[in-house]
C-alpha positions as CSV (number, residue, x, y, z in Angstrom):
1,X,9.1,-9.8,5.1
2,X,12.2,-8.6,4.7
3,X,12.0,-8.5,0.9
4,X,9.0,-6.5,0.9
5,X,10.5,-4.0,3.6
6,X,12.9,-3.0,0.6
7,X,10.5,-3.2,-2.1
8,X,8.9,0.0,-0.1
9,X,11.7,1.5,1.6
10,X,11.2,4.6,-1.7
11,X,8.2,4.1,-2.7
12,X,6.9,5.3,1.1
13,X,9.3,8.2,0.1
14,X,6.8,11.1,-2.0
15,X,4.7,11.6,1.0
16,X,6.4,12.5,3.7
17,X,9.0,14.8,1.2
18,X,6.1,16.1,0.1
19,X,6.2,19.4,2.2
20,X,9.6,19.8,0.8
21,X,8.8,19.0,-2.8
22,X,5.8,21.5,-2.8
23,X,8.4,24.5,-1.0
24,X,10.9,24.2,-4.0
25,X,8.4,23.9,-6.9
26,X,5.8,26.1,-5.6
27,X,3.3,23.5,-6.0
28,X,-0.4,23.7,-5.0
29,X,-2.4,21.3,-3.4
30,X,-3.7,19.6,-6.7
31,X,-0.1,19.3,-8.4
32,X,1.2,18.4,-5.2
33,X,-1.6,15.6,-5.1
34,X,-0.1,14.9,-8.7
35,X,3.8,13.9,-7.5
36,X,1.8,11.2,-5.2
37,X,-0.9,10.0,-7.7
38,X,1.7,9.7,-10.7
39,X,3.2,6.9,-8.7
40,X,0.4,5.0,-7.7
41,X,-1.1,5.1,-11.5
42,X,2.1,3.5,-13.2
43,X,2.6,1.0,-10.0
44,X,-1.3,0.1,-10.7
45,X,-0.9,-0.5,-14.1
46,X,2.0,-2.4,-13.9
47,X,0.1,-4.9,-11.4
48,X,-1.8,-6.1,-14.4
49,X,1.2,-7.7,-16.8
50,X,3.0,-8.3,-13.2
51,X,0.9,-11.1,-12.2
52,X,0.5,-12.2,-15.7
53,X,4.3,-12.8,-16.3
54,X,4.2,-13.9,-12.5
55,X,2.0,-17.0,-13.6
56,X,4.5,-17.9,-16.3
57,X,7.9,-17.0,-15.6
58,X,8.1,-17.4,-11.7
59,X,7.9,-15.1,-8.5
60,X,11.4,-15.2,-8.3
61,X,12.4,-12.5,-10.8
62,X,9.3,-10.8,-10.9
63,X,10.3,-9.7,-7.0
64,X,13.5,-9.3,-7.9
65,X,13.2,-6.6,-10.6
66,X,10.4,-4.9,-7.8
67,X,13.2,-4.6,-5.7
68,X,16.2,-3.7,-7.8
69,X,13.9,-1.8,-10.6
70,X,12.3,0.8,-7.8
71,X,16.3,1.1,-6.2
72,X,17.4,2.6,-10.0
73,X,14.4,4.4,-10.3
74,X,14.9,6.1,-6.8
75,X,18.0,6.6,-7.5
76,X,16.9,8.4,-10.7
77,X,14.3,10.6,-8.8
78,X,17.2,11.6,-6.4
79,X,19.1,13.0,-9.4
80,X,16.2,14.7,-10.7
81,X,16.5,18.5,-11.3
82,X,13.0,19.8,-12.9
83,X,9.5,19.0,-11.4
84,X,8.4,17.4,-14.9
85,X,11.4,15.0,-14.6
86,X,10.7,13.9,-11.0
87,X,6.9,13.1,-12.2
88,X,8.3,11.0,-15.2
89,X,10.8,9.0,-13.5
90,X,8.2,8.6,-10.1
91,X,6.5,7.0,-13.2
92,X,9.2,4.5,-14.0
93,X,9.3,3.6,-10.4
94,X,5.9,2.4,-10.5
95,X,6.2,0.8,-13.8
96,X,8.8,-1.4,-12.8
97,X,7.5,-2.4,-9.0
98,X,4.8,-3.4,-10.5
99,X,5.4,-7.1,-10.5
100,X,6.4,-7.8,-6.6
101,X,2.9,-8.1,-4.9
102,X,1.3,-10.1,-7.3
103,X,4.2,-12.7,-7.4
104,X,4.7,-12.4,-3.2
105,X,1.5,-13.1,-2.1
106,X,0.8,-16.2,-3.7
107,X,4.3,-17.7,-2.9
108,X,3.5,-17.0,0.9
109,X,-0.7,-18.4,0.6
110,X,1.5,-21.3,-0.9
111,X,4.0,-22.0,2.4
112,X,0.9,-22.6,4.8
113,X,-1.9,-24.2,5.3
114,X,-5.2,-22.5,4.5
115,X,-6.1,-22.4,8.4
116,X,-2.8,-19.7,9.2
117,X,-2.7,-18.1,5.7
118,X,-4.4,-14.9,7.4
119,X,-1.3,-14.4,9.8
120,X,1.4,-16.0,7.3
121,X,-0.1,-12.7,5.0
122,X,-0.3,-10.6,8.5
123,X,3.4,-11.2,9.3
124,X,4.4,-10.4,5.6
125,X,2.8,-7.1,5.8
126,X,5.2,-6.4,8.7
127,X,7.6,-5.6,6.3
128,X,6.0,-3.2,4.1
129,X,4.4,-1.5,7.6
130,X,8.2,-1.1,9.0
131,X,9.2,0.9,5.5
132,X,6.7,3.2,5.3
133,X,6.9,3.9,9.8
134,X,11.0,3.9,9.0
135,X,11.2,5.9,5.9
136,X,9.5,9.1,7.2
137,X,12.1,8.9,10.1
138,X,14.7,8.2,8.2
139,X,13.7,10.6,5.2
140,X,13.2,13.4,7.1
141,X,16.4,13.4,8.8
142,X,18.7,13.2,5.5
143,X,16.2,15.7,3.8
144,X,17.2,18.2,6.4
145,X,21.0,17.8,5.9
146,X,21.0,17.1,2.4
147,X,17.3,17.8,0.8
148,X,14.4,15.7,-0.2
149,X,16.5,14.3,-3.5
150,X,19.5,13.1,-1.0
151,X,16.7,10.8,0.8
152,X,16.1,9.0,-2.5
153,X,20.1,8.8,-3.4
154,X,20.7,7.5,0.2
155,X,17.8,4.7,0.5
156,X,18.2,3.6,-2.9
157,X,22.1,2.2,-2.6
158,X,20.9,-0.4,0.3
159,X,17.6,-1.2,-1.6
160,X,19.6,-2.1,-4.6
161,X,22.4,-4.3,-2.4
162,X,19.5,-6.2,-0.7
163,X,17.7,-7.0,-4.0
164,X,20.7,-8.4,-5.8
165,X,21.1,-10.8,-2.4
166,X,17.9,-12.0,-2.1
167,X,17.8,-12.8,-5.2
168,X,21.0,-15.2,-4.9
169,X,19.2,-16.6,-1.8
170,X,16.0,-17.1,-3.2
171,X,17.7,-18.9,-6.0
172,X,19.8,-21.4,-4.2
173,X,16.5,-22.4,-2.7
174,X,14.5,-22.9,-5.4
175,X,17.1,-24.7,-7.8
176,X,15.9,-28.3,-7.4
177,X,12.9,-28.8,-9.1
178,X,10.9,-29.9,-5.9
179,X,11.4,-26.9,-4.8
180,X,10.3,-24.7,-7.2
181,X,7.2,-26.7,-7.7
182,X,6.7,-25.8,-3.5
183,X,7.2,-21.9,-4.6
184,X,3.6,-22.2,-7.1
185,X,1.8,-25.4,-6.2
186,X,-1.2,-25.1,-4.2
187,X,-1.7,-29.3,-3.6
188,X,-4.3,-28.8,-0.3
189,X,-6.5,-25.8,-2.7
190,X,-10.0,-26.7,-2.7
191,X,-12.0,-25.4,-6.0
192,X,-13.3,-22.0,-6.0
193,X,-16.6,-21.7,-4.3
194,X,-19.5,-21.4,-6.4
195,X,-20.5,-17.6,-6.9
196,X,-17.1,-16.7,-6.4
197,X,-17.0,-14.1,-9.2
198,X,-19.5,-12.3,-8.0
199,X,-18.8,-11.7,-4.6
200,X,-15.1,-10.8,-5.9
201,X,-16.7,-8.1,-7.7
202,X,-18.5,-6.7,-4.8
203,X,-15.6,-7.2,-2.7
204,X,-13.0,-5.4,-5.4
205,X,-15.6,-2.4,-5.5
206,X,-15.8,-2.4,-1.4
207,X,-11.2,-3.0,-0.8
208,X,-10.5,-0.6,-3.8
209,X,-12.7,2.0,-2.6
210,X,-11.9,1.9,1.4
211,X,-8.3,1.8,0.2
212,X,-8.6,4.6,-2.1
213,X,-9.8,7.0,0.1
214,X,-7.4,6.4,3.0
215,X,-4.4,6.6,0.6
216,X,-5.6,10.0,-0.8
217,X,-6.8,11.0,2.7
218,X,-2.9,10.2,4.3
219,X,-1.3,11.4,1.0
220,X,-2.5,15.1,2.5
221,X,-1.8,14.2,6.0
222,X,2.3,16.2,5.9
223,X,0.0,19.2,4.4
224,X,-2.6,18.9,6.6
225,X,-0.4,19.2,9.7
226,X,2.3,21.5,8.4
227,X,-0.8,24.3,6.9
228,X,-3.6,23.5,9.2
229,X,-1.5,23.3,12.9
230,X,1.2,24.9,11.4
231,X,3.9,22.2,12.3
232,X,7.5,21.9,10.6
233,X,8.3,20.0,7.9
234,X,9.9,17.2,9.7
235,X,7.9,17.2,12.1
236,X,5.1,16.4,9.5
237,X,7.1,13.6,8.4
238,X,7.4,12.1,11.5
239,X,4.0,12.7,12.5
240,X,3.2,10.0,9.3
241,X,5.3,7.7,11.0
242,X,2.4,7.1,13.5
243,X,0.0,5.5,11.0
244,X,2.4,3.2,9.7
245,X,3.6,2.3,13.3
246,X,0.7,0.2,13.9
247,X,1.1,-2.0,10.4
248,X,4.2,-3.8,12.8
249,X,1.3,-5.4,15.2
250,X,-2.1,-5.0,13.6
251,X,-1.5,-6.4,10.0
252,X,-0.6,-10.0,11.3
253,X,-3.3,-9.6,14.1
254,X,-5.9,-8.4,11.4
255,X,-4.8,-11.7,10.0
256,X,-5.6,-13.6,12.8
257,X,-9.0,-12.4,13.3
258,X,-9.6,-13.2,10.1
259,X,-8.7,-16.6,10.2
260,X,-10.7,-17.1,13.5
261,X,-13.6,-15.0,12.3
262,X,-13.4,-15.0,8.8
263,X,-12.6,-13.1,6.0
264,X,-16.0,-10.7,5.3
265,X,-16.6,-9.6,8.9
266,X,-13.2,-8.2,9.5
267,X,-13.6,-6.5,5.9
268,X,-16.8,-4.8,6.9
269,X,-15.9,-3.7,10.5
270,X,-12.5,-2.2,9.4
271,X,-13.9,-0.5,6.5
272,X,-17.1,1.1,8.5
273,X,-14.8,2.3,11.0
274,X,-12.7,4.1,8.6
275,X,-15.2,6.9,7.6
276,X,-15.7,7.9,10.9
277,X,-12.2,8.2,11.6
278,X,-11.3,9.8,8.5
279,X,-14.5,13.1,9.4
280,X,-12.6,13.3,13.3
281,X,-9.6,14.6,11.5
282,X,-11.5,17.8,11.6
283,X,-12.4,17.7,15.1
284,X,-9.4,16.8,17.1
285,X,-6.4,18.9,18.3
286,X,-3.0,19.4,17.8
287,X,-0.5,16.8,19.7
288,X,-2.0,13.5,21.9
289,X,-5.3,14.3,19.4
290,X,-3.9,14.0,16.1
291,X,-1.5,11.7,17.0
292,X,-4.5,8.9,18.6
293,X,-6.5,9.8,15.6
294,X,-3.3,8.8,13.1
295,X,-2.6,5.5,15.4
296,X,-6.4,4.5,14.9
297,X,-6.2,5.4,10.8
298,X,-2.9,2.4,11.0
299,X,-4.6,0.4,12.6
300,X,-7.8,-0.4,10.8
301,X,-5.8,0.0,7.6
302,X,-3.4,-2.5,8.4
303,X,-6.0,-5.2,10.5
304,X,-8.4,-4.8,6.3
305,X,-4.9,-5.4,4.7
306,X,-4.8,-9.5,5.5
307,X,-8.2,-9.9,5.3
308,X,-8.5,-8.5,2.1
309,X,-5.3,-10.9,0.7
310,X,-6.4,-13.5,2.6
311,X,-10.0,-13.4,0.9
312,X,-8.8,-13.6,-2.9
313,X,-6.5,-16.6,-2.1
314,X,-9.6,-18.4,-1.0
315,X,-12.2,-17.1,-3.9
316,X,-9.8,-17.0,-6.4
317,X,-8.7,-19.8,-8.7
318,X,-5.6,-21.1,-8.6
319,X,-4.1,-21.0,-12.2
320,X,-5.2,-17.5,-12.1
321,X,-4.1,-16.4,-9.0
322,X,-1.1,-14.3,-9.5
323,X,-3.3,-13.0,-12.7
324,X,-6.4,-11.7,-9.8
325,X,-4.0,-10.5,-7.0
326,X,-2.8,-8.7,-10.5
327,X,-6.0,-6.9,-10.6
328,X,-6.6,-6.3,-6.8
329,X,-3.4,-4.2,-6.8
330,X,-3.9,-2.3,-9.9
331,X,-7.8,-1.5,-9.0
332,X,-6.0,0.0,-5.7
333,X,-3.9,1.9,-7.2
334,X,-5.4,3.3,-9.7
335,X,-8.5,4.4,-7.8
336,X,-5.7,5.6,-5.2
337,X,-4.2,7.4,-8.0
338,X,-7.1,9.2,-9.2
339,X,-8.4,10.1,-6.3
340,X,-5.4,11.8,-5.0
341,X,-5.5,15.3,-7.2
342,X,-9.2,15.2,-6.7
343,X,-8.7,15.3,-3.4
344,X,-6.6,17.9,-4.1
345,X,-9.1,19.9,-5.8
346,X,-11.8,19.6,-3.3
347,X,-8.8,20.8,-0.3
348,X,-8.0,24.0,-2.7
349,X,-11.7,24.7,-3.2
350,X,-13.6,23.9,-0.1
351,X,-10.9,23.4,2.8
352,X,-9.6,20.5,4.7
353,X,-12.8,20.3,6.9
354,X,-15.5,19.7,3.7
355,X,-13.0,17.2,2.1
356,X,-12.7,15.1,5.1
357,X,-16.5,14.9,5.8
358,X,-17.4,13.8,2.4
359,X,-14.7,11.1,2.1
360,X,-15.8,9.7,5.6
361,X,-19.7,9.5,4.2
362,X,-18.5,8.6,1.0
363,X,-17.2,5.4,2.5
364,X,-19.6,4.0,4.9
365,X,-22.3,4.5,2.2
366,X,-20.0,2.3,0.1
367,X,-19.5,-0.3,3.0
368,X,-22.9,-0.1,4.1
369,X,-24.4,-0.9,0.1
370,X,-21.9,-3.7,-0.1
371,X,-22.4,-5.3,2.8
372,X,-25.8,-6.4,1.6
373,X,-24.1,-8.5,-0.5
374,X,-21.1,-9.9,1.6
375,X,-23.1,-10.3,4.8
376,X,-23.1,-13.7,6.1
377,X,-20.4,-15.2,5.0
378,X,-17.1,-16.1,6.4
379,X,-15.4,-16.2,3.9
């Protein structure tokens, strides 16, 4: 948990400096969808050789350079002086996180028993939740002191200190070879349930989607409030805060449900509730409004999150696990990616209000088609 708080402590960074980033570039909403997207692209391809190298030379450094490789990189960004440089080395900190999720997730699946592996995955996310609610807080208050770069300088140096010391810990734990065969082994894995591949598919198309949408739909959420309500730029920041606040209570209970439910209903409910949520971003006001709206967007985000984890472990097999979370995270990402500047597009053609309403339908259409086949099953 505590390990993947760091591992996101900068990359939660671009969107809530985004306001500030866009004032001293003079960015428009498409480029400005580009400083967020450029991330997400490299960090999605990276997921690919991440959980390939995770299968053969162990979670251990693969988390390790997550950690430490994102703290340089940040620390890069910070000492960035030209938009084009900030892109390219936002790139480098993707390319080198890469490898954390893919190697983290099956290390936890393989500390508990398939019956808790839900919450184990729910309590896990804590950590990622508590970055991105802290580093908005925590951002914007050093970026109006000392600008958006001396957020990146500042969270990088403790990012860096914690990486080198977990990885010390990690090792002392894993040095006998019992051990280390705990850290990959999966000895009560039942086989992969026939059809498996195919229902991954339709689950990939329905997780990558959802996901996609709400990261490019809260990418805009800083602009949204600062050009629509006309807020402050900290105050934006903060105002993100909310969404990521509910990842500290609703990630390990999403797990729970989905280990008392199962897997596919708690996909479908959170994923059909997150279109509707997504359109009423048009329709509410400024203050207790916005703010319920932004709770309800953490919430349904964070309860999928599990689930979704939770799912692969139990469909995929387990040689090729690292290699399939590997995929997961890079079909994310990229979709994330690309849809970001095309949300951007649609915002600087047709307005906030069209771009939300056509996400939200965009998504239960997506939900509703896959459900057909996902529907009655647990699992």
């Amino acid at each position: 948990m505590l390990a993947h708080f760091s591992h996101h402590l900068l990359t939660a960074l671009p969107v809530p400096l985004l306001p500030f980033i866009r004032d001293e570039f003079a960015l428009d909403y498409t480029q400005a969808g580009l400083v967020v997207s450029v991330f997400s692209l490299s960090y999605g391809i990276s997921q690919l050789p991440g959980g390939w190298l995770a299968d053969r030379i162990g979670p251990r450094i693969m988390i390790t350079i997550g950690i430490c490789g994102v703290a340089l990189a940040g620390l890069l960004v910070g000492l960035s002086q030209t938009y084009v440089m900030m892109i390219a080395l936002l790139a480098l900190m993707g390319v080198v996180g890469g490898g954390y999720h893919p190697s983290a997730a099956p290390m936890i699946s393989a500390s508990v028993e398939p019956k808790n592996r839900g919450r184990a995955l729910g309590v896990h996310l804590i950590g990622g939740s508590g970055s991105f609610f802290l580093a908005p807080l925590i951002a914007a208050a050093i970026a109006a002191t000392w600008g958006w770069r001396g957020s990146f300088i500042g969270l990088a140096v403790p990012t860096m200190i914690f990486g080198i010391t977990f990885y010390v810990l990690l090792g002392r734990r894993a040095k006998m070879s019992k051990t280390q065969q705990t850290l990959t082994h999966h000895p009560d894995e039942t086989p992969s349930p026939p059809g498996y591949l195919r229902r991954l598919v339709v689950f990939m198309i329905l997780t990558t989607f959802t996901g996609a949408v709400t990261f490019a739909t809260i990418a805009f959420i800083p602009l949204f409030l600062v050009d629509h309500f006309g807020v402050g730029e900290g105050t934006a920041a903060v105002f993100l805060s909310i969404i990521y606040s509910a990842g500290l209570w609703a990630s390990p209970l999403g797990g729970y449900l989905s280990d008392r439910l199962g897997r596919v209903p708690v996909i479908l409910a959170a994923s059909l509730i997150t279109g509707p949520v997504i359109y009423l971003l048009n329709l509410v006001s400024y203050s207790l409004g916005i703010g319920a709206l932004l709770l309800i967007i953490g919430i349904v985000l964070y309860i999928r999150m599990p689930a979704s984890e939770a799912y692969i472990i139990g469909q995929a097999p387990e040689r090729h696990r690292s290699m399939i979370y590997g995929i997961y995270y890079f079909a994310g990402m990229e979709a994330g990616a690309i849809l970001t500047p095309v949300m951007g597009f649609f915002i600087d053609r047709f307005g906030f209000y069209s771009s939300f309403t056509i996400a939200g339908i965009a998504v239960v259409a997506v939900t509703l088609i896959c459900s057909v086949f996902l529907w009655g099953r647990r699992d």
